[in-house]
N, C-alpha and C positions, 0 to 999 in steps of 0.2 A: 464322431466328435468334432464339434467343431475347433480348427487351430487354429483360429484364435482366441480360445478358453485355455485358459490357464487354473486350473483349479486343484481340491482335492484327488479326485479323480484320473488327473494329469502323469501321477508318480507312480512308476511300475517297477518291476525286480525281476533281476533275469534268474531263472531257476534252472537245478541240473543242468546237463549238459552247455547248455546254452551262455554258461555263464564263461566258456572257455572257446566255445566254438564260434559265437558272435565278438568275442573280442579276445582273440588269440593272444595279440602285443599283451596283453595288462601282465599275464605268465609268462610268456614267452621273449619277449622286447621288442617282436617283430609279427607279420603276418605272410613273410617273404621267407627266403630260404633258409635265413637264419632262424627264424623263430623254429623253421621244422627241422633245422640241427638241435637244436636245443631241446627239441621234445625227446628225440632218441637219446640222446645223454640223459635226459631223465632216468630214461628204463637203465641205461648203459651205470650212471652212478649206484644205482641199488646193489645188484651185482660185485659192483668195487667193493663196497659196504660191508658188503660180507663176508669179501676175501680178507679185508683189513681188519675183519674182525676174528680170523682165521681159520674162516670156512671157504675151501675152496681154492684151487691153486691154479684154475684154469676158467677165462670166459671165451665163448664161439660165441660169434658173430657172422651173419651171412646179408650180404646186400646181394638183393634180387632184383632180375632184369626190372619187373616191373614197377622199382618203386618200395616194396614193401621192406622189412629189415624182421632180422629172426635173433636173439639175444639168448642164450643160453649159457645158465652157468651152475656148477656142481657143488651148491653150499646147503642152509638148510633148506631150503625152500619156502617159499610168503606163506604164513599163517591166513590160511584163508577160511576153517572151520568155524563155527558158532564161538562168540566172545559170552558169556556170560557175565560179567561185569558194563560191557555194553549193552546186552541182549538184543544183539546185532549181529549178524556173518562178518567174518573179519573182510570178506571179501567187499563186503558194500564198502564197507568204510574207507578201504583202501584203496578202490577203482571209481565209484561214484560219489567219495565224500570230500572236498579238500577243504584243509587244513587236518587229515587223521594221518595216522602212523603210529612207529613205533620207535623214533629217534626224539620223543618231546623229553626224555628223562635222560638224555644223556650227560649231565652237567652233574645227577646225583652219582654217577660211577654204574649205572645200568646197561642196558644196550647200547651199542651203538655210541664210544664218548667221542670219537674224531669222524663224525661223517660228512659226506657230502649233500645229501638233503635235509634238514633239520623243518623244513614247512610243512610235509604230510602234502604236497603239490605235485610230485610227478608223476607216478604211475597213475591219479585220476586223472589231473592233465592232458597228459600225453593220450589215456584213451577215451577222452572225452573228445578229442582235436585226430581221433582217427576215423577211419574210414570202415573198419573192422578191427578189432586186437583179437587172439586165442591164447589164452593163459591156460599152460600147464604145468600142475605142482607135483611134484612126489616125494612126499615129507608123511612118516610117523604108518608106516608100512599102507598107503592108499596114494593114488593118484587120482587131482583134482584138478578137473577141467572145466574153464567158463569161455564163452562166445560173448564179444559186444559189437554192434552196427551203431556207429551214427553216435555212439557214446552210450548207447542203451542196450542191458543182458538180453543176450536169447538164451529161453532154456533154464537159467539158472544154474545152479552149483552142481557140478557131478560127480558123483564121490563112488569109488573104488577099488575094492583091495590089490595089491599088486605085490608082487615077486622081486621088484625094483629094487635093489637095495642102495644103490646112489640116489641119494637126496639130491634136489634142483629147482629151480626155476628156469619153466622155458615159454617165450613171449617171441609170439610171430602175429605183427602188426603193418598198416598200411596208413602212414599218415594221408590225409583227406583233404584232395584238391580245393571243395568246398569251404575250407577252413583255413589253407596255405596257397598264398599262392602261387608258390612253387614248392614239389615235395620231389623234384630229383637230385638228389644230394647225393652231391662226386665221391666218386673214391677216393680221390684226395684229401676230402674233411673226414672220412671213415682212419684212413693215414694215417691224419694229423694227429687224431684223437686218441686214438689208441698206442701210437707209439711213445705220445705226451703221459699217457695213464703209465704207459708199461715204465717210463721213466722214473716216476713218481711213486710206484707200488712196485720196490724190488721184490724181485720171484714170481711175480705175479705174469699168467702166461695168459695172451692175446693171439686168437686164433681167429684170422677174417677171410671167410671166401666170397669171391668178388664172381657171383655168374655170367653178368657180362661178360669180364674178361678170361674168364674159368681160371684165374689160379689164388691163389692161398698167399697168406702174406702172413707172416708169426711174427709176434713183438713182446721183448724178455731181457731185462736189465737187472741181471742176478746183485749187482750191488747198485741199482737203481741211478741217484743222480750223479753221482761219481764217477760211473762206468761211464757216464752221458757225454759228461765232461771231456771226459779221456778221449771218445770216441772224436769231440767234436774236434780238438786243437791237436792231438797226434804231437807228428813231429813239429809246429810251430811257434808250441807255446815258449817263453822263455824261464818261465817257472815252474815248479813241482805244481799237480795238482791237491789244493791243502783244502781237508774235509774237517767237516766240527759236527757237534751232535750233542744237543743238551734240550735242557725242557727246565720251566718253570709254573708259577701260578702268581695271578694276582688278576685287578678288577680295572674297569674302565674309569669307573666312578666310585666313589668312597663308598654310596649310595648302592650300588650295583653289586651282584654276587661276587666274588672271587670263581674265578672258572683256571683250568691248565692251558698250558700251551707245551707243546714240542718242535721241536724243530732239526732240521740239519741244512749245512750250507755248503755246498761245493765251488772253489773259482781256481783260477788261473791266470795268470797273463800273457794275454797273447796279441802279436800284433794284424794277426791276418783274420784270424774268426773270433767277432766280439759280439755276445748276447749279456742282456737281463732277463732272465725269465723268473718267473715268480709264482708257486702251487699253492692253495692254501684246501685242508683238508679233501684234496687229489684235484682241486679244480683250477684250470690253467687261469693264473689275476691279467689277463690283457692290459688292464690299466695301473695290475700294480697296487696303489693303494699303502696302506700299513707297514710293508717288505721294504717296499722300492725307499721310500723315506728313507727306513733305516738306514741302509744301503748307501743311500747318496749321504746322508749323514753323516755315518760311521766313519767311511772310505776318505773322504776330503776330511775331515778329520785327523785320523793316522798318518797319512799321508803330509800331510800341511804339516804336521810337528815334528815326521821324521827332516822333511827338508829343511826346517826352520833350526832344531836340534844340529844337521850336519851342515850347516850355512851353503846347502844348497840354489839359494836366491840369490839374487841379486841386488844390491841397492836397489832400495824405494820398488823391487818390481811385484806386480799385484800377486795377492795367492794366489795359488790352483782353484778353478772351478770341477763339478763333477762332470762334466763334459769331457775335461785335460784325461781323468782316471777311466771313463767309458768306454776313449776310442781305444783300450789296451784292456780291457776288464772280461772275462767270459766268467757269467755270474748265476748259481740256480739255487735256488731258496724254497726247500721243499718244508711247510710248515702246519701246523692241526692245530684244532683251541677245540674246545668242549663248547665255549659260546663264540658263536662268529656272527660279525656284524657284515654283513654283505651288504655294497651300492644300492642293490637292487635283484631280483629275483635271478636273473642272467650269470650274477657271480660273477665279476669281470675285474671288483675291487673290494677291499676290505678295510674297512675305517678304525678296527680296531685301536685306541688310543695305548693301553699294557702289550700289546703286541707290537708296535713301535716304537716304544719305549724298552722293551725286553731284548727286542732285536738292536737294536741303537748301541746299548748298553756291553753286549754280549759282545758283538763285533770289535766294538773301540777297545776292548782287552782283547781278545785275540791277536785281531790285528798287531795290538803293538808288543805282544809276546812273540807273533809270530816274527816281525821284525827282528827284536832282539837276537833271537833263537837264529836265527835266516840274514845276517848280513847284507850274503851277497846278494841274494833277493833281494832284499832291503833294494839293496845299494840298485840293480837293476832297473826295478815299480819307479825308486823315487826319480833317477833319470829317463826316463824315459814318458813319467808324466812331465815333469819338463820341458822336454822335449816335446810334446804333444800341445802343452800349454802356450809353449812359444811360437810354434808352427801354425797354434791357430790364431793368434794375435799379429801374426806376420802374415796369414792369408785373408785376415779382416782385414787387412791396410791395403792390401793388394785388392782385394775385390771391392774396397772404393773407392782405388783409381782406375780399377778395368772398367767399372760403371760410369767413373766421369767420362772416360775414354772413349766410351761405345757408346753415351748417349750424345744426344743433341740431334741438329738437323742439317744432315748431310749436302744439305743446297745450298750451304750459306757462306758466301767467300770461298772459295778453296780450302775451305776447314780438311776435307780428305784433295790432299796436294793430286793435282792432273785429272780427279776422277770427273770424269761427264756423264750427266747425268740424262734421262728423256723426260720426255714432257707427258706420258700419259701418269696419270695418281693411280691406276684399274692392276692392284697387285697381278691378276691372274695373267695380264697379257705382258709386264715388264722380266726384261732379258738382261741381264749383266752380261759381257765376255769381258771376262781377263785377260788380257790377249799383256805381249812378253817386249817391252818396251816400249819409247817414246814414239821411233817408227811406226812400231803396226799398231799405236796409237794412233796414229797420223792417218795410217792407210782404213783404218777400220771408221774412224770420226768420221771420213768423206765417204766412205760406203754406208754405214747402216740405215736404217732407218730410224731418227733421232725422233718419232712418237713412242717405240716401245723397247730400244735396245740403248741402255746403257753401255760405258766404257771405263775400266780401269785396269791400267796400265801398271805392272808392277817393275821393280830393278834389278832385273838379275836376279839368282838366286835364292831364293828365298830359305832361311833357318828349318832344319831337319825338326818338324816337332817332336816326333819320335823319339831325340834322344836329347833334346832339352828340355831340362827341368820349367817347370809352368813361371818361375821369376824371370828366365832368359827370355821365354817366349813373350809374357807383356809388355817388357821391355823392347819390340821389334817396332819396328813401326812401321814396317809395310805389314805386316801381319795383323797389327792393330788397326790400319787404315783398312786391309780388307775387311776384318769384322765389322767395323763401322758401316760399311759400308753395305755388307749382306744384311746384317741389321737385328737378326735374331742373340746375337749375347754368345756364350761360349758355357760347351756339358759339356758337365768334369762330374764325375761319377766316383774319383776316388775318395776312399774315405777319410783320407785326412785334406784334403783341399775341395771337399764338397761347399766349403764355404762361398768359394769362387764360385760355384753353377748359376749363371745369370740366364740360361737356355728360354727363350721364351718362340716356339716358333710360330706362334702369331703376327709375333715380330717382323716377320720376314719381308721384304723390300720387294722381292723378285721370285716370279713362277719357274725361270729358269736360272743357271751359274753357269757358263758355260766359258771350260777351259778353253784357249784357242793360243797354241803354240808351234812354233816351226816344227817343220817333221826331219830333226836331226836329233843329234844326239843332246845336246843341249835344251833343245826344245820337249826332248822326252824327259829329261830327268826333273827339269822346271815344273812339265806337266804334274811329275809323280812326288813334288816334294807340295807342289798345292795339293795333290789330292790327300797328302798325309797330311795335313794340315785339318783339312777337313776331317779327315777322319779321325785325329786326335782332337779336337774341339768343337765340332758341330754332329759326330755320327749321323743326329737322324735327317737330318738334308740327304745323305746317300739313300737312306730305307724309305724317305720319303719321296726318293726318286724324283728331287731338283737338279741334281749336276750332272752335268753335262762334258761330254770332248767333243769341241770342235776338229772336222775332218779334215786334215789339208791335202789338196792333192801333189802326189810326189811330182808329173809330169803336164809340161804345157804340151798340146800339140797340134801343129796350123797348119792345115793344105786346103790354099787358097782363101778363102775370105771366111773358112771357117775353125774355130777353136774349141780343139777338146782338153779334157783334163781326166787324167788317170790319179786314180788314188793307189792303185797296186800295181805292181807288175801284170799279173794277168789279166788288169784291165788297160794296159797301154798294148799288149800283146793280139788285145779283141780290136780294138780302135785301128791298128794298125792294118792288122785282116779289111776292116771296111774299105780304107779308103783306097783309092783309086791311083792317084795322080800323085804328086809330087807332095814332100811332107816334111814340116821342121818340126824336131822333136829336142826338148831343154827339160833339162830337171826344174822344177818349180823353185822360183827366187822364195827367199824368206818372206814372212806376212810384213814388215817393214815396206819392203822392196815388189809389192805387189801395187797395179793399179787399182785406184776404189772400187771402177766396174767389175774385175776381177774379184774383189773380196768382195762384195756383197754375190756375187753368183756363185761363187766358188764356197763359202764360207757364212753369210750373214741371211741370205733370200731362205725363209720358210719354206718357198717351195722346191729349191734348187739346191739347200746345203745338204750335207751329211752329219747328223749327228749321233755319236755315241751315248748312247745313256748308261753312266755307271749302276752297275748294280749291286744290292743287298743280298743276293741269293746265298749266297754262303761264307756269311761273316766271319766265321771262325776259319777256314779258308785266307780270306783277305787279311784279317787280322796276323794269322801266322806268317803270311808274304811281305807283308809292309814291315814288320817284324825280324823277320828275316834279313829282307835285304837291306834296313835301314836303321834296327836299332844295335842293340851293345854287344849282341854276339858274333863276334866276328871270325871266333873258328868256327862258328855255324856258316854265317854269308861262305868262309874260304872253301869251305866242306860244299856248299850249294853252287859254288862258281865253279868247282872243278867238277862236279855231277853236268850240270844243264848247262855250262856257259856258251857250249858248243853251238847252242837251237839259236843261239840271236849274235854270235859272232859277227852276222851280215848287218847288224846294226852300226858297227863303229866304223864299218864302209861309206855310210851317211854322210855326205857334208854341202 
């Protein structure tokens, strides 16, 4: 044909198979690894379906080395015999037909009124988008077995009497390279899945064997999102965890049927573990949708009336947002409707319009019963959203003056006081040292090389970040002139002052950071309070293996017209062995009190210095040390100074 004919002729239709295997996304939402999660929860939802409808109290599941997945579970088994009302095999209809099933009537009170498939899409779907599937049924004293390739039967139907008396459905299937393109789906989304189901379907047991790794993983939430709850916030939470459970009916549109809804909601308040999650007819809402609404609705709601009611406010100060109630909220909203309005085939959100309104509704009395009833909750939720509200309007204010702070251009007047700057713009080859006063200021400015090694000079001491709260620390201004000056912003990870994370390390000024301080005692703790600096507001500069210690050497030593330098003892011990003739040996002067030749050989020459590279390797490690010797436990430090203090005793010998 010619293309450039546009005619009748032009317009074609993709038939069987084809119509899912040439365009996986339109079912799936993806042709990647998500779309072929989502074909296995196809199979995976049917199974649920049937335990919820109270067949079946256990589903196995097996992920095989090679990719394929085996689903097994003990309810009635899929009708897959001759339909006479169709005058069809139930089998076609339900493997090769989509849009068929047996959940289109659940709205009249027949099968299937809260399920998770209501489109007649997944079991053809899913084996239309395989590689091979093998369905076996054993239902109504025979077991029935079918074979598909490629999304098309081998063989046909086989039907056989059997001795079986457990009824089931068992589907061992290989999603199809050809059609995904990627079909190795982690044990972690097998996990995810199942433990999210088992939360959602109290009593309902989840058996997974993992071949790769041979072992067995079981998942079982006898009182389902309650127990979840409990599980998740333990000792933390500050509240009781308070459960509700009720059900209604009504319609989206005046226009539109009247359908049920049920529901139950589990929360707590907590300030260390805080989730939204959101189920609707067992399917995890990612986005939420109809639930979440309510949710943020209801919550700022209750909340805004009890504080308003106990003149919790302040003069003139703004309500709470749902953000203030979030950072303290652990929240599961397990809910079913007979008609559900899904985003989109994926099920990721629910537009239901009497579903957010029924949820809205239900809450805003609860809540304020629960209040009534619960005081001192009460009295807890509503200080401590307060508190959350304040904190974040106090870390707004703060993170746009750390931004005025840290932005601009560090070349211009002495904006960062004594810093010198080099002249190459080539990120990969510029060097900062920090080097420890106005001297080895002095001494390092006439040493380096002023194409690729910057200089900033701090004063003393600098603030322990570790046990200053993040307003003490913006408020420093040697600390703010070095962020200026490294240039990438300041990560902050915590949850209530995430506001603050300006992290950008693109940002970055410099290939290296390179500490350089005297080697006494002074000089080491200066070293160790910039590396906690860093490590309390830049972490990935360590993992990204930027910073640096400059080496200093302990010892000068001259015989005759030549100069060596020891950085250890047992290197001034080798050095001494060489030499010959006559020898003066000095502890090394501070970097101040060093000549420029000296510091750039000693200290600043790529090819002559020595540098340490801090490392990432065991963060949890470094974490507990800096920790340790530097934050708030100080029967810990006294406990750790009289264990090891012995090993660096030779250190306060230093001077």
């Amino acid at each position: 044909m010619n293309k450039n004919n546009y005619d009748n002729e032009s317009i074609t239709s993709l038939k069987g198979a084809d119509r899912v295997r040439l365009r996986p996304s339109v079912i799936f939402g993806s042709d990647g690894i998500e779309g072929c999660q989502h074909s296995i929860f196809e199979i995976l939802s049917n199974s649920i379906d049937e335990a919820r409808e109270g067949f079946g109290e256990k589903i196995d599941i097996i992920r095989h080395k090679d990719f394929s997945i085996t689903i097994k579970d003990y309810a009635r088994g899929i009708p897959v015999d001759y339909n006479q009302r169709e005058e069809r095999y139930n089998w076609e209809l339900l493997f090769c037909e989509l849009y068929a099933g047996g959940k289109y009537l659940n709205n009249s009170g027949e099968n299937y009124e809260y399920s998770l498939g209501l489109n007649g899409l997944g079991l053809c779907s899913t084996q239309y988008s395989s590689e091979f599937m093998d369905v076996c049924v054993i239902r109504d004293g025979y077991k029935y077995s079918l074979r598909f390739e490629k999304g098309e039967n081998v063989g046909g139907l086989k039907k056989e009497k059997t001795k079986e008396t457990q009824t089931g459905t068992y589907i061992y299937w290989k999603p199809d390279k050809d059609v995904f393109t990627d079909i190795n789906v982690s044990l972690d989304y097998f996990q995810d899945i199942l433990k999210r189901q088992s939360i959602v379907n109290k009593g309902l047991k989840f058996q997974l064997y993992d071949e790769e790794s041979e072992e067995t993983f079981i998942y079982l939430y006898e009182n389902g999102i309650k127990d979840y709850i409990k599980e998740l916030t333990q000792k933390e939470a500050f509240t009781q965890v308070q459960y509700f459970e009720s059900s209604a009916s009504g319609r989206d549109r005046e226009d539109k049927p009247e359908y049920k809804l049920k529901f139950e909601i589990a929360f707590c308040f907590d300030n260390e573990v805080n989730l939204l999650e959101y189920y609707h007819n067992s399917s995890f809402l990612e986005y939420g949708g109809s639930p979440d609404k309510a949710v943020r609705s209801a919550f700022v709601y209750a909340i805004d009336n009890y504080l308003k009611n106990n003149n919790l406010y302040k003069k003139d100060e703004k309500k709470i947002t749902f953000s203030d109630v979030e950072d303290s909220l652990t929240l599961v909203i397990n809910s079913f409707s007979t008609v559900t309005s899904y985003e989109n085939q994926t099920k990721k959100s629910i537009t239901n319009k009497f579903i957010q309104e029924a949820l809205t509704d239900y809450l805003k009395k609860q809540l304020e019963i629960y209040f009534i009833e619960n005081k001192a909750d009460a009295d807890k939720i509503a200080n401590q959203v307060i508190v959350n509200k304040r904190s974040r309007e106090s870390a707004e204010k703060t993170r746009i003056n750390i931004r005025k702070k840290l932005t601009g251009n560090i070349d211009i007047n002495n904006r960062v006081e004594k810093f010198v700057n080099c002249r190459t713009k080539d990120v990969s080859k510029r060097e900062l040292y920090i080097v420890e006063g106005d001297s080895a200021l002095g001494a390092c400015m006439l040493g380096r090389d002023a194409d690729f090694q910057g200089i900033m000079p701090i004063r003393g001491k600098i603030l322990n970040c570790l046990k200053a709260n993040y307003d003490k620390i913006f408020k420093s201004d040697i600390i703010m002139d070095l962020l200026r000056v490294i240039g990438c912003g300041v990560e902050i990870k915590s949850k209530h002052n995430k506001e603050l994370n300006s992290f950008d390390i693109e940002m970055l000024k410099w290939n290296k950071i390179i500490l350089c301080t005297d080697a006494d005692v002074d000089g080491f703790q200066i070293r160790t309070l910039l590396l906690t600096m860093l490590y309390r507001l830049a972490p990935t500069l360590i993992e990204e293996r930027k910073v640096f210690i400059a080496e200093s050497p302990l010892y000068e030593i001259t015989s005759g017209k030549k100069t060596y330098f020891a950085y250890t003892e047992k290197e001034k011990l080798d050095i001494l062995k060489k030499i010959t003739g006559k020898y003066n040996i000095q502890r090394s002067k501070g970097l101040g009190e060093n000549e420029p030749e000296m510091m750039w050989q000693t200290t600043m020459n790529p090819q002559t210095r020595r540098l340490i590279l801090v490392m990432p390797e065991d963060i949890v490690k470094t974490q507990y040390m800096f920790e340790m010797l530097l934050g708030d436990n100080l029967q810990g430090r006294k406990d750790f100074i009289e264990k090891y203090g012995y090993k660096y005793i030779d250190l306060t010998e230093i001077s």
